[in-house]
C-alpha positions in Angstrom: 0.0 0.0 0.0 1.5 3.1 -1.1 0.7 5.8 1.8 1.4 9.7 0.6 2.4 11.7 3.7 -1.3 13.6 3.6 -3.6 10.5 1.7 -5.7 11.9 -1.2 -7.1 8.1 -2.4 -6.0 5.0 -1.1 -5.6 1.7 -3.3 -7.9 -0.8 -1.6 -5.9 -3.6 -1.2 -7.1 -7.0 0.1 -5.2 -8.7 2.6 -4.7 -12.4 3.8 -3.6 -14.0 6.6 0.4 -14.0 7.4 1.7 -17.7 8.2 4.8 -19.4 7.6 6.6 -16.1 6.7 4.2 -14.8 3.9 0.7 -13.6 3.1 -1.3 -16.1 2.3 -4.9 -16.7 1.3 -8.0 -16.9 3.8 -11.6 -17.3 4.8 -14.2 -18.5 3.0 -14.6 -15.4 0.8 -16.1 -13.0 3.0 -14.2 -9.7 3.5 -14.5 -7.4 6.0 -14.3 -3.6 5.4 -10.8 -1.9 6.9 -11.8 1.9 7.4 -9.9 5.3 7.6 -12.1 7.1 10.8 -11.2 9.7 10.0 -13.0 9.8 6.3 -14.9 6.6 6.6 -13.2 5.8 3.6 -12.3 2.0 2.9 -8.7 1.4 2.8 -8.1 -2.6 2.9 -10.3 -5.0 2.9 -9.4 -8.3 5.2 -10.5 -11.9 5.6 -12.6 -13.6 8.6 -10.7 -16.3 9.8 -12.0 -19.9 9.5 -11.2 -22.9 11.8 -8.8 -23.9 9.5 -7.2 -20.7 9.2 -6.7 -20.9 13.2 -5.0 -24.6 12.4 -2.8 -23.6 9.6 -1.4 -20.4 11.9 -0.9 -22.8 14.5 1.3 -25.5 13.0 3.3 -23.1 11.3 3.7 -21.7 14.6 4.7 -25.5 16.3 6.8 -26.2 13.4 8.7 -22.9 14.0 8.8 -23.7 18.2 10.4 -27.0 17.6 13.0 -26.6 14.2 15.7 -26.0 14.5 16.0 -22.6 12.9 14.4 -20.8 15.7 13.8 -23.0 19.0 17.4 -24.7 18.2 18.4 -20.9 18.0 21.3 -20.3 21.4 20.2 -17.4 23.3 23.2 -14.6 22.1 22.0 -15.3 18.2 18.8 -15.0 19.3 19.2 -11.6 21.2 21.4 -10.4 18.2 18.3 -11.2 15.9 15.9 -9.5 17.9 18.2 -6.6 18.3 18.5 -6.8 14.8 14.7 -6.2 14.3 14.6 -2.9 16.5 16.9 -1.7 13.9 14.6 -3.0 10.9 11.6 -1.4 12.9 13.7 2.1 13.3 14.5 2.0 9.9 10.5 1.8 9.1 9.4 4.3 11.3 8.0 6.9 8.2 5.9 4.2 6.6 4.7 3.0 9.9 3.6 5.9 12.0 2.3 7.1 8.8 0.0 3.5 8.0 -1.1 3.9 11.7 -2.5 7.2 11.5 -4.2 6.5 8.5 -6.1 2.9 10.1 -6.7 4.4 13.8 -6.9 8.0 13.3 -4.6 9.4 15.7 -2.7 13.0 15.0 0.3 11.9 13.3 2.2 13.9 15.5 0.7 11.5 18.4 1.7 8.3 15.7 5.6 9.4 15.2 5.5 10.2 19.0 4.5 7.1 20.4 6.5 4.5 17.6 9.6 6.1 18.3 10.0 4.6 21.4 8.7 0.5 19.9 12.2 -0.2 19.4 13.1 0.3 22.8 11.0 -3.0 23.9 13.2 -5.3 21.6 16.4 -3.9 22.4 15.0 -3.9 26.7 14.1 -8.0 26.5 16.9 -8.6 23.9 19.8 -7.2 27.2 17.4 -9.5 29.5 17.4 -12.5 27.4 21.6 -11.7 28.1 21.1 -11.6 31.6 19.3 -13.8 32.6 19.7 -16.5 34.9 18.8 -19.4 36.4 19.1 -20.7 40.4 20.6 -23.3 42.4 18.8 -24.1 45.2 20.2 -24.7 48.6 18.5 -27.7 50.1 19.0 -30.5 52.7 21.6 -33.3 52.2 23.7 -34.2 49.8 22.1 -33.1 46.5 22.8 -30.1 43.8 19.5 -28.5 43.0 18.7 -26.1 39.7 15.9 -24.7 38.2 16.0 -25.1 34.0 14.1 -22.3 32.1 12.5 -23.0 29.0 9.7 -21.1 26.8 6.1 -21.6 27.4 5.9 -22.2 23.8 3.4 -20.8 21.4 1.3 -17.4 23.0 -2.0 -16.4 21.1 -2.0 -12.9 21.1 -5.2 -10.3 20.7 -4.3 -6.9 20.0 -7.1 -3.9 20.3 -7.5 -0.9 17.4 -6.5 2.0 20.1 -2.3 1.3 19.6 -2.2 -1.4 17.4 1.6 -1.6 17.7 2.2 -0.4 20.3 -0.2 -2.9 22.7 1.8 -5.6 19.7 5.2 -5.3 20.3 5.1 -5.0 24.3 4.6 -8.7 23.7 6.0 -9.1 20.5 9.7 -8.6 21.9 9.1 -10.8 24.9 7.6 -13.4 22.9 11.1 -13.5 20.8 13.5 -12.5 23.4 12.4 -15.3 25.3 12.2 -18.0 22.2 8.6 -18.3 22.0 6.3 -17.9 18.9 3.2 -16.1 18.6 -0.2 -16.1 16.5 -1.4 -12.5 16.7 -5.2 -11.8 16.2 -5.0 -7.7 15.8 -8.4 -5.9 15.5 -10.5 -6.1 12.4 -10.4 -2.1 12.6 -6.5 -1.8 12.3 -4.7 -5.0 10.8 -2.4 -2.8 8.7 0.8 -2.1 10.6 0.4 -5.3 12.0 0.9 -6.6 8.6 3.8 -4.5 7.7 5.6 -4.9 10.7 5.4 -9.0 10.1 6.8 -8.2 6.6 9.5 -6.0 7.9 10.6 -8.4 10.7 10.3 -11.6 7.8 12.8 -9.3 5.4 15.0 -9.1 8.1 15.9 -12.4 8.9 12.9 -13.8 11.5 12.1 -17.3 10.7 8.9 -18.5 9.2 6.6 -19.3 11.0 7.8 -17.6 14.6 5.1 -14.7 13.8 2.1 -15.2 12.8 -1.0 -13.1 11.8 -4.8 -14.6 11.2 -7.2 -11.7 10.8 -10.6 -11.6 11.4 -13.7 -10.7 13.9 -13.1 -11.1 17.8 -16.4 -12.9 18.5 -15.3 -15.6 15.6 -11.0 -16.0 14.8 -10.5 -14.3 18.6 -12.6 -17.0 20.4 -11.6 -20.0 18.0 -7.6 -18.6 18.7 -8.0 -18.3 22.3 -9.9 -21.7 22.4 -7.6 -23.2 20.6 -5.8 -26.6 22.1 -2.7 -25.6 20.9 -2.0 -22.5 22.8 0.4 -22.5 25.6 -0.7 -18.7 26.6 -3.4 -15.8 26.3 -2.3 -12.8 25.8 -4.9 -9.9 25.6 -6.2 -6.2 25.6 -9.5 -5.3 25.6 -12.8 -4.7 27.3 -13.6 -6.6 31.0 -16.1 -8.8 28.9 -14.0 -9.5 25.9 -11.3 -11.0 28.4 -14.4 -12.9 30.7 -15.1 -14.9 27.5 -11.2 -15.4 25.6 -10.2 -16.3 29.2 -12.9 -19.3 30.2 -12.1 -20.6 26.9 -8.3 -20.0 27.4 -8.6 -21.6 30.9 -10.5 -24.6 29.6 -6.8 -25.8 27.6 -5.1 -24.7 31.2 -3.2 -21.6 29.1 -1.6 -19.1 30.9 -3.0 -15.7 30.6 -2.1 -12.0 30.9 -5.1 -9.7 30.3 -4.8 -5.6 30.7 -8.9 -5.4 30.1 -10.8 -1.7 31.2 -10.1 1.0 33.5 -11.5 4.2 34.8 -8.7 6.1 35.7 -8.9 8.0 38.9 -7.2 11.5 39.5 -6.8 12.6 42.5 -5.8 16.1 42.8 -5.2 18.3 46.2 -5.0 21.6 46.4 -1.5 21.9 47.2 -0.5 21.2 43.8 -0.7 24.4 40.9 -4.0 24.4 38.9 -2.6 25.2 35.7 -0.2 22.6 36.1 -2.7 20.3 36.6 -5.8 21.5 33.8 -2.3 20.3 31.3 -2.0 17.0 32.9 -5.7 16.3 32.7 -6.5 17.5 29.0 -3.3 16.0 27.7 -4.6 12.5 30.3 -8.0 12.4 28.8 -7.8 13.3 25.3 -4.6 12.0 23.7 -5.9 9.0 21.6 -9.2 10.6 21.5 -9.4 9.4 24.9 -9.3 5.4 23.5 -7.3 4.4 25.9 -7.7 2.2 29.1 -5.6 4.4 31.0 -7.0 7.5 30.0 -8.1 10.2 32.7 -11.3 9.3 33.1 -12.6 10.8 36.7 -11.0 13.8 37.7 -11.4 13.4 41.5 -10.5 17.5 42.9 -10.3 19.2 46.4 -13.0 21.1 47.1 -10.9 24.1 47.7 -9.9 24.5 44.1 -12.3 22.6 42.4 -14.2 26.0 40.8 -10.9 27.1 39.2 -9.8 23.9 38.0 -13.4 23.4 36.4 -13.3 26.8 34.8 -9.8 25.9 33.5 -10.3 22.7 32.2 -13.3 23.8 30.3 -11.4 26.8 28.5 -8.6 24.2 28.2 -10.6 22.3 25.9 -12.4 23.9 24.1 -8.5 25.2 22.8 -8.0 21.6 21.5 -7.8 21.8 17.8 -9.8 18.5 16.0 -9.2 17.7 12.5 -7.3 15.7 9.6 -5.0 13.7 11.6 -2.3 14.4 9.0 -2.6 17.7 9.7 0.3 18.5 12.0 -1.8 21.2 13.3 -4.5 18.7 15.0 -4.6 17.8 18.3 -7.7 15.9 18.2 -8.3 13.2 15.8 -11.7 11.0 15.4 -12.6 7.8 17.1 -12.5 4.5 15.6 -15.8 4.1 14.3 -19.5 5.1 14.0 -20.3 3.0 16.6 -17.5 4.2 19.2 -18.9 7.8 18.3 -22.3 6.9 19.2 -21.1 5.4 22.5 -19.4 8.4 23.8 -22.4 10.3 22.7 -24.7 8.2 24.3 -22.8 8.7 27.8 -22.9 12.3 27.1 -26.9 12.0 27.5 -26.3 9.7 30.3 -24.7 12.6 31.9 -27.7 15.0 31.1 -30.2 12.7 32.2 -28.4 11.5 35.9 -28.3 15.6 36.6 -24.3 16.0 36.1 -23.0 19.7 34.4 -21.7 19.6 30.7 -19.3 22.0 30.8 -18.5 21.2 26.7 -18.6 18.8 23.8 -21.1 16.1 24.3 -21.6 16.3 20.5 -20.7 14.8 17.2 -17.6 17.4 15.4 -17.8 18.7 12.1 -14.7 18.7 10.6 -14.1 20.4 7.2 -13.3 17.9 4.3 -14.1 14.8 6.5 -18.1 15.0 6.2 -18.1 11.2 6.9 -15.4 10.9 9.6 -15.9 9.6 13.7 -14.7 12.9 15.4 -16.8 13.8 18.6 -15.7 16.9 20.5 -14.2 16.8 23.7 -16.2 16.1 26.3 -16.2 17.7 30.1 -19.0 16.7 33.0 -18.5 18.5 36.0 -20.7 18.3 39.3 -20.4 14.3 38.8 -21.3 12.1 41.6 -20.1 8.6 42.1 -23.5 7.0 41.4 -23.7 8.0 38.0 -22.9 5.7 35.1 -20.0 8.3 34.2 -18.3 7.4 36.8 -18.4 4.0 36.9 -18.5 2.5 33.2 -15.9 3.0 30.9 -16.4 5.0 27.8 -13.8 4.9 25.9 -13.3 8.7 23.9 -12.5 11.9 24.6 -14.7 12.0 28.0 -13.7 12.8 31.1 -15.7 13.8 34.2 -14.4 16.3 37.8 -16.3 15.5 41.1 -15.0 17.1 44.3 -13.8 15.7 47.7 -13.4 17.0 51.4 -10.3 15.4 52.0 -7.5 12.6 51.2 -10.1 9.6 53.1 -12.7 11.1 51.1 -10.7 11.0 47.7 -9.8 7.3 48.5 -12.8 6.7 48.8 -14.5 8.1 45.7 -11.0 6.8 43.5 -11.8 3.1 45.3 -15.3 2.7 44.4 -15.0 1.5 41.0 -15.0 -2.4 39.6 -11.8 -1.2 37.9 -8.1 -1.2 39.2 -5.9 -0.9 36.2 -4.4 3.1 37.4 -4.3 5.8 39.2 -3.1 9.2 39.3 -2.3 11.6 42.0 -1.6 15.2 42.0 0.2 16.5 44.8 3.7 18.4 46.9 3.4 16.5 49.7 5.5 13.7 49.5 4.7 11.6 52.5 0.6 11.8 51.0 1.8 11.2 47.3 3.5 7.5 48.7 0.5 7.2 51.3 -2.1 7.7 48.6 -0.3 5.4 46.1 0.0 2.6 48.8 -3.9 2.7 49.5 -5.6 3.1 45.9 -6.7 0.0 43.8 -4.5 0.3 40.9 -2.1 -1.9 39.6 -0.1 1.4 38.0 0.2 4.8 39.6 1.4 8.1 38.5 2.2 10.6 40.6 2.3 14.1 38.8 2.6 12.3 35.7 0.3 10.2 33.4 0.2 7.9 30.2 4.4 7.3 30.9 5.2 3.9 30.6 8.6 2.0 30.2 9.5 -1.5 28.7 11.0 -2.5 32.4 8.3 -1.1 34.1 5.6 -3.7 35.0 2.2 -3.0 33.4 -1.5 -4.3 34.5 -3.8 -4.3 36.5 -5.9 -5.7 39.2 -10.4 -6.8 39.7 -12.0 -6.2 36.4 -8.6 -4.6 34.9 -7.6 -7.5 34.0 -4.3 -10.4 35.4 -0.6 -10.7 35.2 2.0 -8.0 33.8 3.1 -7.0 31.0 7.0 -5.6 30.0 9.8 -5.8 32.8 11.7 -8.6 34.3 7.8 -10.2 35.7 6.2 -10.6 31.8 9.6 -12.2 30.6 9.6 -14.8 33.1 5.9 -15.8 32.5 7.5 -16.5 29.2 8.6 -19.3 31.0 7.8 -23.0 32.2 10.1 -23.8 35.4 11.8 -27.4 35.6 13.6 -28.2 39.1 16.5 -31.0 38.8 17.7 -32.4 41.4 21.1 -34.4 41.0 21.8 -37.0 44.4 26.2 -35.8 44.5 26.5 -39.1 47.3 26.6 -42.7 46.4 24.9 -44.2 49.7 23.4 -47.4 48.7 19.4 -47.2 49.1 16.2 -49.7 49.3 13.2 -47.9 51.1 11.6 -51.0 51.4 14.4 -52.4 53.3 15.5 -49.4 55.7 12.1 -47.6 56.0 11.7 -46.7 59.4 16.0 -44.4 59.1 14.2 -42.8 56.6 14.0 -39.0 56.8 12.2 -37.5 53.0 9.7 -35.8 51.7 8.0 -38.5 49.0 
């Protein structure tokens, strides 16, 4: 697909699955519609997965696990390969940031932004795969005892529309690092960089058949994938009842899982911190990504005592934010994935109406010159939001946030804790005893403290209740890339017969 740096027309291409190293054919001959939001525009056109599909994707996969060109591959090749592919992935960062702003939408200044730092996870889990090791264990008598690492094998991975690579790669690279292989099922909405990052890493010297790609919709090639007898693991992002199904089907093949599912983020901000200061953090929290993220600022929980000012200032905050073409560098604000997400975040706005919260501004579709059939929505601000009202406590996923006040820092727990949701939290504060206090007590898996949307491929990611289980990047998702084997070697010859000598005996069977 040839993408000009501002798209006039697009060449619809149509797509197959990528096994073995190469595109190849798929479905039973129904396509499904790949869209530009920000036009409506098709711009691919994809297959929906079959059963057999699933099947071919994972042999291909098994074959690759136990060949020789890949799971025969010693640890420093395979760290030099995957270093190797950060540098393929650098060198492709034009085409790429561009082919993701035109399949999700973003700014492209958000795109280039945010794709710069993908290489970084290869390289991280590439200088861990180096450094790893493994442990003898100290035990009674006269025996040597060590633990032997060795990878879980193939991990079925679904990928959501909001960062297609970036939510990709942060177990792409610890799926390679560690010597696993991987059947990726990204979202019918944005299969495209997905696609031309498989070519990219297949040019540069991955074997066939380590990465895989079957396309297709969740509730069909997601559930047969994550159903699937073969896999050894789950990996997914999505929403709390996407993961409730792919994991009780993942769970019935005793697959290990890792599942960052929703959030709604809770700020908390006292008034010892500087208004302005914070009006920055919470536009740039709740509207980057169109707010389409799980981690986005959701509730802005604020201290009575400057909650006016910092509801006057967020309000003339956003209505700055510029929305438009997302190849414009000029926009700020680019559309949501589809009609339907539209019509979700404007259907909370009237949830807000009717349960008695203030609109302070957006809560309606955007108009947007030249893009008469794109998803934009203008960002939306409820203020006077109490913790009983669906805004608070579902997630909505756009450019949506809400500000209720509190009395004090039990009260702000309080309001941050009452939620189904744990996956993080922010906090907004000078005091530094409170900032580590108040990160101790709320349910979050991640917190920020005068910070938000930062994350690092060695810092742990996930979350906890309906966010979802287990971790993603650091040392903890690299060793659940792993099954543990004990050995333990007897180092004395002393002759033995339990049957004879039972009652000297002194074990544990």
């Amino acid at each position: 697909m040839n993408i000009p740096s501002k798209p006039a027309t697009i060449d619809v291409e149509i797509h197959g699955n990528f096994i073995d190293g190469r595109e190849v054919e798929a479905g039973n001959g129904e396509l499904l519609d790949v869209r530009n939001p920000a036009t409506g525009d098709v711009i691919a056109r994809i297959p929906n997965s079959t059963a057999e599909d699933i099947d071919r994707a994972m042999k291909s996969a098994r074959t690759a696990f136990e060949g020789k060109a890949w799971g025969g591959m010693d640890t420093r090749a395979r760290a030099r390969l995957v270093n190797r592919l950060a540098d393929a992935f650098e060198a492709n960062l034009d085409t790429l940031y561009r082919l993701e702003t035109l399949n999700n939408g973003r700014p492209v200044n958000e795109t280039r932004a945010q794709l710069s730092r993908l290489p970084d996870f290869f390289r991280y889990f590439a200088g861990v795969a180096l450094s790893r090791r493994d442990s003898v264990i100290p035990v009674e008598g006269s025996y040597l005892n060590y633990t032997l690492r060795t990878p879980i094998g193939i991990v079925a991975n679904c990928t959501p529309f909001n960062h297609p690579l970036m939510i990709l790669c942060k177990s792409l690279a610890v799926v390679l690092a560690t010597g696993c292989v991987t059947v990726v099922k990204p979202s019918e909405y944005t299969p495209l960089t997905t696609l031309k990052l498989a070519q990219i890493f297949s040019e540069a010297g991955l074997p066939p058949g380590v990465f895989n790609i079957v396309l297709g919709l969740g509730q069909s090639a997601g559930k047969m994938l994550a159903e699937h007898g073969n896999i050894n693991k789950l990996v997914l992002t999505g929403g709390t009842e996407a993961g409730r199904i792919a994991g009780s089907a993942a769970a019935k093949v005793f697959a290990h899982q890792t599942m960052e599912l929703g959030g709604k983020t809770p700020v908390m901000i006292f008034d010892d911190f500087d208004v302005d200061r914070a009006v920055n953090y919470a536009a740039f929290g709740a509207f980057i990504g169109a707010g389409q993220t799980c981690v986005c600022a959701s509730r802005h929980i604020v201290q009575a005592s400057i909650y006016d000012e910092f509801v006057e200032k967020l309000k003339a905050k956003t209505r700055t934010i510029r929305i438009g073409d997302p190849f414009d560098p000029n926009t700020q604000l680019g559309p949501v994935i589809s009609a339907r997400q539209r019509d979700r975040v404007l259907t909370y706005a009237r949830y807000g109406h009717e349960d008695g919260a203030r609109l302070l501004t957006g809560g309606v579709a955007a108009k947007v010159a030249g893009h008469d059939n794109g998803y934009f929505v203008e960002p939306t601000v409820f203020a006077d939001v109490k913790s009983d009202m669906r805004i608070f406590q579902e997630e909505v996923f756009g450019p949506f946030t809400s500000v209720t006040p509190f009395k004090d820092e039990a009260d702000a727990l309080r309001l941050a804790n009452d939620s189904p949701f744990g996956l993080a939290a922010a906090i907004r504060t000078r005091d530094v005893a409170r900032a580590h206090r108040v990160a101790a007590a709320v349910k979050a898996g991640i917190v920020w403290i005068n910070d938000h949307h930062r994350l690092d491929p060695a810092s742990p990611w996930g979350g906890v209740d309906d966010s979802g289980i287990g971790r993603e990047c650091g040392t903890e998702s690299f060793d659940d890339h792993f099954n543990t084997k004990s050995v333990m070697v007897a180092t004395h010859e002393q002759p033995f017969d339990w049957y004879r000598d039972t009652a000297s005996q002194r074990r544990l069977n």
